[in-house]
C-alpha positions in Angstrom: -43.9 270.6 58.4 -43.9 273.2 55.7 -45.2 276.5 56.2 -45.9 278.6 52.7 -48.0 282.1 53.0 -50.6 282.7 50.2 -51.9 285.8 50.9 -49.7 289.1 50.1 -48.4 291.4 52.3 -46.9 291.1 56.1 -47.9 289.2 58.8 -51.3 290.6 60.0 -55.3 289.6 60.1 -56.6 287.6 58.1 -53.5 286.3 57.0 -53.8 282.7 55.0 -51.0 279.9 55.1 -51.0 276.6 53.8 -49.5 274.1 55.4 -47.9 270.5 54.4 -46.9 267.4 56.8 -44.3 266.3 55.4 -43.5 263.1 57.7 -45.3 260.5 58.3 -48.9 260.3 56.7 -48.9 263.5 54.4 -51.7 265.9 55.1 -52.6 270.0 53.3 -54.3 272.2 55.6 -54.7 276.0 55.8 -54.2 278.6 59.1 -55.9 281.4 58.9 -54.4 284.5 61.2 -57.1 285.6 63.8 -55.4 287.5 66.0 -51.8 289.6 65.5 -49.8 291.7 67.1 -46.5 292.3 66.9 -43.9 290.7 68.6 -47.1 289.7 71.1 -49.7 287.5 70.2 -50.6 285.2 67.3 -53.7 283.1 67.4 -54.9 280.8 63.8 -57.8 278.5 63.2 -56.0 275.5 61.7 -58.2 273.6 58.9 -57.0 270.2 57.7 -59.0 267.9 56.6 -62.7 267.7 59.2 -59.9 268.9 61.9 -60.5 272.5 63.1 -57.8 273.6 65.9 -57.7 277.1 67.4 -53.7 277.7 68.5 -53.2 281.0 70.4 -49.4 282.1 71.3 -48.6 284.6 73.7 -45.3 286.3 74.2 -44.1 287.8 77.1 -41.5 289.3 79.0 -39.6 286.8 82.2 -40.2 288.1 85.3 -36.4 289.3 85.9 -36.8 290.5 82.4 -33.7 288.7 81.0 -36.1 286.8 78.5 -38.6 286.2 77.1 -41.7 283.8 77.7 -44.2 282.0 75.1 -47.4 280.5 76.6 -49.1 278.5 74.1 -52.6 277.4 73.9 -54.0 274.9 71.6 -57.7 273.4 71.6 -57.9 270.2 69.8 -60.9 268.0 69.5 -60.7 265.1 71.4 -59.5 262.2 68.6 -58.6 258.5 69.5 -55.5 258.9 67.8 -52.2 259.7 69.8 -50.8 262.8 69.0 -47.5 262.9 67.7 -44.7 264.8 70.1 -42.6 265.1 67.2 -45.1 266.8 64.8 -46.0 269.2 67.7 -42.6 270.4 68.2 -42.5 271.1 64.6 -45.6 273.3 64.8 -44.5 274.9 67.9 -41.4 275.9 66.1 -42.6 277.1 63.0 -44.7 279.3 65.3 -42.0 280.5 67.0 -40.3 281.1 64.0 -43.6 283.3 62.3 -43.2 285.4 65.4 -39.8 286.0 65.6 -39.9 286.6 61.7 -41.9 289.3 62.3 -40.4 290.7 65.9 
């Protein structure tokens, strides 16, 4: 996946980013920043397509405090189609990356 940021400016509210599958069938969407903080929280409405997903990532400390721990939350209407591990790894890195950009 290819992640490309079209609005100026830092990471923040409001925030658009188009994104690109670039494996297997090849899909455009946009993710629109709903919620930001810092080195926290980062929540986008993904459009692609009819799809609508709402992804929420949360960033917190472990409990011994030696690390850190992301909880992830996606809601995705139900679809016949199997999801694809592989693609969702992808997203869930290039999340992790966004934040870590930005840390």
């Amino acid at each position: 996946m290819e992640l490309e940021q079209i609005t100026p400016g830092p990471l923040a509210f409001g925030t658009q980013i188009k994104r690109r599958h670039l494996t297997g069938e090849r899909t455009e969407g946009t993710m629109q920043v709903t919620a930001f903080e810092k080195g926290r929280v980062m929540a986008v409405a993904i459009h692609e397509g009819q799809l609508r997903i709402h992804s929420q990532t949360v960033v917190g400390s472990m409990f011994d405090g030696m690390g850190s721990m992301i909880t992830i939350s996606i809601d995705v209407p139900f679809s016949e189609d199997k999801v694809d591990p592989q693609m969702l790894e992808q997203s869930l890195n290039n999340i992790k990356s966004l934040i870590e950009t930005e840390a």
